[in-house]
C-alpha positions as CSV (number, residue, x, y, z in Angstrom):
1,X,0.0,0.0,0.0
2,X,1.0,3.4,-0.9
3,X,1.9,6.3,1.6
4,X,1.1,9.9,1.3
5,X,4.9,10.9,0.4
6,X,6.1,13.9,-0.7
7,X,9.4,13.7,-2.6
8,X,11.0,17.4,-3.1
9,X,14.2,17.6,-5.1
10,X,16.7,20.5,-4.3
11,X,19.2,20.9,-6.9
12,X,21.7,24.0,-7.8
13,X,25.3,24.5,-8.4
14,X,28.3,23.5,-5.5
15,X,28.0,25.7,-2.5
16,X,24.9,27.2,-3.6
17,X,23.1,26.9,0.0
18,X,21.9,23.6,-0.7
19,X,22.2,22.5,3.1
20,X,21.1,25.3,4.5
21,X,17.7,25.5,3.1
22,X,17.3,21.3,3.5
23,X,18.1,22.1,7.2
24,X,15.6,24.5,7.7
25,X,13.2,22.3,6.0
26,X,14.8,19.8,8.5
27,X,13.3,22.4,11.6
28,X,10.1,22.2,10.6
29,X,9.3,18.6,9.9
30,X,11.4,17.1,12.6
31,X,11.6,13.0,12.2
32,X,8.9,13.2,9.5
33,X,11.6,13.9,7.3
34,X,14.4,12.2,5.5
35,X,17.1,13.6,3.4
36,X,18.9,11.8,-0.3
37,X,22.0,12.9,-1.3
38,X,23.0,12.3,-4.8
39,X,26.6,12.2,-3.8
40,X,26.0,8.8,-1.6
41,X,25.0,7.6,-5.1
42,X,28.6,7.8,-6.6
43,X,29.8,5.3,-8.4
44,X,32.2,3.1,-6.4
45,X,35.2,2.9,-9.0
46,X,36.9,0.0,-6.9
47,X,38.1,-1.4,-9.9
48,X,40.6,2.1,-10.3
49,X,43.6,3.1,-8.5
50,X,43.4,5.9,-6.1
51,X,45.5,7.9,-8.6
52,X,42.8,7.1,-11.2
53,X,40.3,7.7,-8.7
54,X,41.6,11.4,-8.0
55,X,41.1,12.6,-11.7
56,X,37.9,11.2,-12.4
57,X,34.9,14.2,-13.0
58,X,32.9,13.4,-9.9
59,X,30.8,16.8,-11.5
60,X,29.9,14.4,-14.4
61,X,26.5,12.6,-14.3
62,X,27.8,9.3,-15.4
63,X,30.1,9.8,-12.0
64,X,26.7,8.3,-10.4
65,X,24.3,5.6,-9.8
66,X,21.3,7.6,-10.9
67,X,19.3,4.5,-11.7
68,X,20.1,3.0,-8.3
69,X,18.7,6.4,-6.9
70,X,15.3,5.9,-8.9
71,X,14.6,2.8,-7.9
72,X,15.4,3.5,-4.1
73,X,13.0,6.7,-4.5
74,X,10.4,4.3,-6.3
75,X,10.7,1.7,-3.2
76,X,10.5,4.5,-0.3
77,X,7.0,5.8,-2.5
78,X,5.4,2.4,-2.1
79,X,6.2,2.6,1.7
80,X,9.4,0.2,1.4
81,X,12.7,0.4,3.6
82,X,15.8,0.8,1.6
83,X,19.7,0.5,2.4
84,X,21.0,3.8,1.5
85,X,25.3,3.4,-0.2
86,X,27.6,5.2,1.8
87,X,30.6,7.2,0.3
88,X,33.9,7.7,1.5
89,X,35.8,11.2,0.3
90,X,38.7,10.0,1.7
91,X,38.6,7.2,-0.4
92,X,36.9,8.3,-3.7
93,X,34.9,5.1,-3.3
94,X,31.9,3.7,-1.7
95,X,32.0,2.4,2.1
96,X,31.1,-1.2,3.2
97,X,28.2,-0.2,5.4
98,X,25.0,1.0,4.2
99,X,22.1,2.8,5.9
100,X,18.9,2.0,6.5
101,X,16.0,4.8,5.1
102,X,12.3,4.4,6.4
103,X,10.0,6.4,4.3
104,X,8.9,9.3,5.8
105,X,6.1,11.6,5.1
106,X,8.5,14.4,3.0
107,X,11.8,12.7,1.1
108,X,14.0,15.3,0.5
109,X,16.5,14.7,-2.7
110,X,19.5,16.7,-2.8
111,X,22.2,17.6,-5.5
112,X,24.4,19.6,-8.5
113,X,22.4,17.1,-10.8
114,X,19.1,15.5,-9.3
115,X,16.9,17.8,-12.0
116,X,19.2,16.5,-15.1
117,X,17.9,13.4,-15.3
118,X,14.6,13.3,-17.0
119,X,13.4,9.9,-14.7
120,X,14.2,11.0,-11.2
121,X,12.5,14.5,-12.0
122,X,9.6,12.8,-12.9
123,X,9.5,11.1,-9.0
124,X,9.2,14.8,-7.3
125,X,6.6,16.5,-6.1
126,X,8.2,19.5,-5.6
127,X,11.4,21.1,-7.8
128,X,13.9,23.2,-6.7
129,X,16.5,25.2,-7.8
130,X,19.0,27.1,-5.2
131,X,20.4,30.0,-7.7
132,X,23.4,31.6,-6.2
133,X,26.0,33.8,-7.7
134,X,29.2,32.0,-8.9
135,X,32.1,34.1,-7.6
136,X,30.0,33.5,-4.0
137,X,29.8,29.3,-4.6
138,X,33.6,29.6,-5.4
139,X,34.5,31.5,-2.0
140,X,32.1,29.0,0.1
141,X,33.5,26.3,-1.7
142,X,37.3,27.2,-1.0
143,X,36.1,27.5,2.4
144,X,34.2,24.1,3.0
145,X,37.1,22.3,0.9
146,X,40.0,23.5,2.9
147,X,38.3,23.3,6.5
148,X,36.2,20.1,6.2
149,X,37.9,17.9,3.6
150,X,41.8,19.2,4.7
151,X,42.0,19.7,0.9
152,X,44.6,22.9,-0.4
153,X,42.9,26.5,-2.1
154,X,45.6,25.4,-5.2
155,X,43.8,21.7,-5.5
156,X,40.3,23.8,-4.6
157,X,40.5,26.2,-7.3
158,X,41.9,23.6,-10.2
159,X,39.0,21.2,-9.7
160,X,36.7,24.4,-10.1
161,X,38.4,25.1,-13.5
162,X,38.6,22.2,-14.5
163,X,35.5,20.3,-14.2
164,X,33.2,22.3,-11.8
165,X,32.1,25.2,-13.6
166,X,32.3,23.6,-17.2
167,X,29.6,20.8,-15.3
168,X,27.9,23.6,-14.0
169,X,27.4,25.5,-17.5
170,X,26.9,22.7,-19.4
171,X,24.3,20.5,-16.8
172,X,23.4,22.2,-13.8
173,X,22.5,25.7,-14.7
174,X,20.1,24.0,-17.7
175,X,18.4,22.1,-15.8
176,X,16.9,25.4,-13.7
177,X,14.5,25.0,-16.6
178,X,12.7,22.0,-15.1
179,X,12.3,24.0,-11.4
180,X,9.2,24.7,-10.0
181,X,10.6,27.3,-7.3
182,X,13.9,29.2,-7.7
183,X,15.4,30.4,-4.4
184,X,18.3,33.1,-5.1
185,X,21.0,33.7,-2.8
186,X,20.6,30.5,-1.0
187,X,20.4,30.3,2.7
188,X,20.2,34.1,3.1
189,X,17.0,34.4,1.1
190,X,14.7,33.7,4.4
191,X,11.4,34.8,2.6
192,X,11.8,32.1,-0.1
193,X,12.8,29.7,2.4
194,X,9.5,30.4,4.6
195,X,7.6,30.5,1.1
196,X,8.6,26.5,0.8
197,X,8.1,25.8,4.1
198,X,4.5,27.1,3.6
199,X,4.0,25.5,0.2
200,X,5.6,21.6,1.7
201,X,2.9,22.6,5.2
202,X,-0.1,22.8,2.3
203,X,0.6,19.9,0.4
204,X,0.8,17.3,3.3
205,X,-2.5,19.3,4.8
């Protein structure tokens, strides 16, 4: 049997705010709320070197599982547990353990690339697109990158050259297109933030 489920995707370019506004949405549903990240969805490349590992285009979408994704989405829709993949960073591969995802009553989906793919658009109930200025991802990113991951502003800025912002030009900014709400500035745009929170209150009502 089928539960009342509400599956929102939250797309939008690296460091975009992203985790900010899936937190707040995180507030106000408590534990009937459960969040999908893309990125545990990265292909596990065990069958490459760590040095081959390291220069693979994780910005790519055929640096995922996407189909793996769908069908989990599809299972937590008809009310089924899934086992969630782990990534490791540290690694550039997937972890042994898994985790266990109950469905909940709003599914949040979260990523660069979760409104790219035609199929696992067509599983939300709600698209949106966190539209932030580039030169501001870039300085959050350099941030996040050297604090959390202990990676250096030289490694930071060549991956962004590289293969962020081509990915981002060529995939992620298109597929704004498919979004049902655009939310500018990120995090610091509280009134579009609330306006969400309103719109998710309305739909499970």
């Amino acid at each position: 049997m089928k539960k009342d489920i509400c599956i929102v995707g939250i797309a939008g370019g690296s460091a975009s705010g992203k985790t900010t506004i899936v937190n707040n949405i995180k507030e106000l549903f408590q534990n009937d709320i459960e969040l999908i990240s893309h990125d545990n969805y990265y292909l596990s490349n065990d069958d490459k070197t760590m040095e081959e590992r390291v220069k693979l285009n994780y910005d790519h979408p055929s640096s995922f599982d996407t189909y793996k994704m769908i069908e989990d989405v599809k299972k937590l829709k008809e009310g089924e547990i899934i086992y969630r993949p782990v990534y490791d960073y540290t690694q550039h591969t997937r972890a042994k353990e898994v985790v266990e995802v109950h469905p909940k009553k709003v599914i949040i989906l979260e990523g660069i690339l979760i409104l790219e793919d035609p199929k696992l658009r067509d599983l939300m109930d709600i698209k949106v697109f966190v539209d932030t200025d580039a030169d501001e991802r870039l300085m959050r990113r350099i941030l996040r990158d050297t604090q959390e991951r202990g990676r250096t502003v030289e490694s930071v800025l060549n991956q962004y050259v590289t293969t962020v912002k081509p990915m981002h030009e060529q995939f992620v900014e298109p597929s704004k297109k498919y979004a049902d709400i655009i939310i500018p500035r990120g995090g610091e745009n509280k009134i579009g933030i609330h306006i969400l929170q309103e719109h998710l209150k309305l739909m499970l009502d």
